[in-house]
C-alpha positions as CSV (number, residue, x, y, z in Angstrom):
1,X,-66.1,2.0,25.1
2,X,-67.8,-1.4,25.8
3,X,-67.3,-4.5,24.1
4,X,-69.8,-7.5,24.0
5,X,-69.3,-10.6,22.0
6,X,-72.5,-12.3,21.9
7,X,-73.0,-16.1,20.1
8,X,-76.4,-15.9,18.0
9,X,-77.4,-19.1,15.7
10,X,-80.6,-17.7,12.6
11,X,-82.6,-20.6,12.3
12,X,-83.7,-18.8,9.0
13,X,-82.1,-19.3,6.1
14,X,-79.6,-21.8,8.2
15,X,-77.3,-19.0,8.6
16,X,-75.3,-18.3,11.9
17,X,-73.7,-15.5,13.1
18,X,-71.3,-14.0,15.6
19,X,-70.9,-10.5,15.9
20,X,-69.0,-8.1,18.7
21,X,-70.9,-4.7,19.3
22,X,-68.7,-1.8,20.4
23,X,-70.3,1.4,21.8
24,X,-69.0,4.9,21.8
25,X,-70.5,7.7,23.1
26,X,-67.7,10.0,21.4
27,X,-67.7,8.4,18.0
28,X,-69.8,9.8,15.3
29,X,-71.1,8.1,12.1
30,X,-73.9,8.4,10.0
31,X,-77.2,7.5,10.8
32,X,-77.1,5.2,7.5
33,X,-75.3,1.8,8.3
34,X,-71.6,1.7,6.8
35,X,-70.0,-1.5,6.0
36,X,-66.5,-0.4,6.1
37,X,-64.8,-4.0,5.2
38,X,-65.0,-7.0,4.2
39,X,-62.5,-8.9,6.7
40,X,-62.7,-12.5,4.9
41,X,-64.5,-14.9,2.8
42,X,-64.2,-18.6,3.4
43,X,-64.4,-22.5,2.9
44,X,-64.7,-23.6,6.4
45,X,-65.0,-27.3,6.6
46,X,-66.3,-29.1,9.6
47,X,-64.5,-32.5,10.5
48,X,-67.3,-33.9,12.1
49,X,-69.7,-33.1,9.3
50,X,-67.7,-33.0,5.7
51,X,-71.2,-33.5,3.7
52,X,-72.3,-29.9,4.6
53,X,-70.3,-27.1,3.2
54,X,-70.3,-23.5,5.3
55,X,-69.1,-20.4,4.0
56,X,-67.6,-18.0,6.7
57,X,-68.5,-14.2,5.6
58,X,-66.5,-11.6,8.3
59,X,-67.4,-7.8,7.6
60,X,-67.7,-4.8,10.2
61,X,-69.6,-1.9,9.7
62,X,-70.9,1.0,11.7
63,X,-74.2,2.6,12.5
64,X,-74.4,6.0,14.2
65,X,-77.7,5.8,15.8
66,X,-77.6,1.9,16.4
67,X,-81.0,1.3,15.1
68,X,-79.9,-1.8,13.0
69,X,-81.1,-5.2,13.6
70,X,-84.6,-6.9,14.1
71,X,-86.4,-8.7,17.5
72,X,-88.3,-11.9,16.3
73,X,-91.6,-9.9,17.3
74,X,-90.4,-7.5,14.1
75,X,-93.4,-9.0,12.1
76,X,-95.7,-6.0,11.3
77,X,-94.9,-4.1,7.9
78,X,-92.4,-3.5,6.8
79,X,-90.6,-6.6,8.4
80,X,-93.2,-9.0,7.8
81,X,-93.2,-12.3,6.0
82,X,-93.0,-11.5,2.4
83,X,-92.2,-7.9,2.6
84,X,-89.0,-6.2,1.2
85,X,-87.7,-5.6,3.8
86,X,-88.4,-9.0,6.4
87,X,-84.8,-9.4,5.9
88,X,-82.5,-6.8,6.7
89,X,-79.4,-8.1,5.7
90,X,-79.2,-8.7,1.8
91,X,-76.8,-11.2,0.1
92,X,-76.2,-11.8,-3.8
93,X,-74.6,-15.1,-5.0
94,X,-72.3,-15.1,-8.1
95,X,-70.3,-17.5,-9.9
96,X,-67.7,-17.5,-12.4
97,X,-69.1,-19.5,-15.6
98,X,-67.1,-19.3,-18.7
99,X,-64.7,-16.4,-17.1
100,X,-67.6,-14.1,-16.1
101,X,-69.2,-13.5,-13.2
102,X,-73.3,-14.3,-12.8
103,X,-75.6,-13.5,-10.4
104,X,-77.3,-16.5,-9.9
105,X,-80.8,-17.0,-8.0
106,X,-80.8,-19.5,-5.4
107,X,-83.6,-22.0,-4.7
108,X,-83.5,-20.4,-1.0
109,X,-82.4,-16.3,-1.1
110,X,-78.9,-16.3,1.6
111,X,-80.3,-12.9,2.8
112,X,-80.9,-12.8,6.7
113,X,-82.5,-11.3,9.6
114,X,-79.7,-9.8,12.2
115,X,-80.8,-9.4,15.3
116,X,-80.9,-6.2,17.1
117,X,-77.2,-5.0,18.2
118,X,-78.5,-2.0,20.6
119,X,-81.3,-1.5,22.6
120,X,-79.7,1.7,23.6
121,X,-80.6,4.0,20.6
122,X,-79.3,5.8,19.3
123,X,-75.9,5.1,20.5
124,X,-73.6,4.7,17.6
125,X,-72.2,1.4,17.1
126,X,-69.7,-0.2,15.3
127,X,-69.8,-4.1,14.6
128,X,-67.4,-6.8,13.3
129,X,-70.5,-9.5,12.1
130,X,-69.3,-13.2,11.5
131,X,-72.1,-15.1,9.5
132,X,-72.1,-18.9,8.3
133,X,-73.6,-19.7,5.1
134,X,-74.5,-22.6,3.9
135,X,-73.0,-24.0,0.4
136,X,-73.4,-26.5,-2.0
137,X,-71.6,-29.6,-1.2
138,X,-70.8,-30.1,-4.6
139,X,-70.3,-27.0,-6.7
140,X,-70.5,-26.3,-10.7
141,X,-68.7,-23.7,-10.5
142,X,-65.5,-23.2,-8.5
143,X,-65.3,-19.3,-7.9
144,X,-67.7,-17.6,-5.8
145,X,-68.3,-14.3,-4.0
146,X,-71.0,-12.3,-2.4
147,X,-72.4,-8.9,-2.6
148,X,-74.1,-7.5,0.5
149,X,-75.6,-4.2,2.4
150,X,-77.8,-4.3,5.5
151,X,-80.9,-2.2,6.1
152,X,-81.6,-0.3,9.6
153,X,-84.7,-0.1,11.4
154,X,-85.6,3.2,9.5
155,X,-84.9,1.3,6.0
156,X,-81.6,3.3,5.7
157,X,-79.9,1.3,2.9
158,X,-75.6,1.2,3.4
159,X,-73.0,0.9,0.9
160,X,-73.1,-2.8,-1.0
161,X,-69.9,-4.4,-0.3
162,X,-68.3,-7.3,-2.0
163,X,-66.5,-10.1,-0.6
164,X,-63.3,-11.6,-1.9
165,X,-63.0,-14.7,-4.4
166,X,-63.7,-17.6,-2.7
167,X,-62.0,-20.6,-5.2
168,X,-63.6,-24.2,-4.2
169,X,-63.0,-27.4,-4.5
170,X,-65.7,-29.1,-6.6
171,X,-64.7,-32.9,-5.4
């Protein structure tokens, strides 16, 4: 089994993430991506910049023939600018407002564009994904979560997921 941890910054959507790809020739999954948890959902605050509010989102998931994840040149259909599928991971906002849960449409959409985790496919992999989101600094609403599934190079669709309550402070 190898292990790679590799540092990755979006510059779309201002989201950042850090993910660790873990090959296995023996393992089998689906061809389908799989998230199989959601590891945490958080308030991380920044000391040196306490205007800007980040959300941390850990999750793994698993993807037998490793085909998930898009190279900037992705562009043509169906990745292109505009299509469904130009992102490939997908993320829902909701909010509690007067004790129930709303989906609420952002200004700017939180999905994102991964970045390819194999260039060895198929090769099933299996990823823990670390992704920064930004917040608002100043929030309605105090509890949050996210729903989320990623899309494979072969527009394989896996399992939404939803992250735990996130409670914030609305100073």
């Amino acid at each position: 089994m190898k292990s790679t941890t590799v540092f990755l910054f979006l510059t779309v959507m201002a989201i950042s993430c850090l993910f660790t790809v873990q090959s296995c020739q023996k393992t089998e999954y689906p061809i389908e991506p799989e998230i199989i948890e959601c590891i945490s959902f958080a308030e991380v605050v920044d000391p040196q910049d306490t205007a800007s509010k980040k959300g941390k989102l850990v999750f793994l998931f698993t993807d037998g023939d490793g085909d998930i994840g898009l190279n900037p040149e992705d562009t043509l259909y169906p990745f292109n600018t505009g299509s469904e599928y130009y992102y490939n991971l997908f993320i829902d906002y909701y909010e509690r407002q007067n004790g129930t849960f709303v989906k609420v449409d952002l200004p700017v959409p939180m999905s994102a564009r991964i970045p390819r985790m194999s260039n060895h496919t198929p090769e099933p992999i299996e990823v823990k994904l670390s992704i920064d989101i930004f917040l608002a600094s100043k929030p309605k609403h105090d509890t949050i979560f996210l729903s989320f599934y990623l899309v494979d190079r072969e527009l394989h669709k896996s399992n939404v997921m939803e992250s735990p309550l996130l409670v914030r402070n609305r100073d």
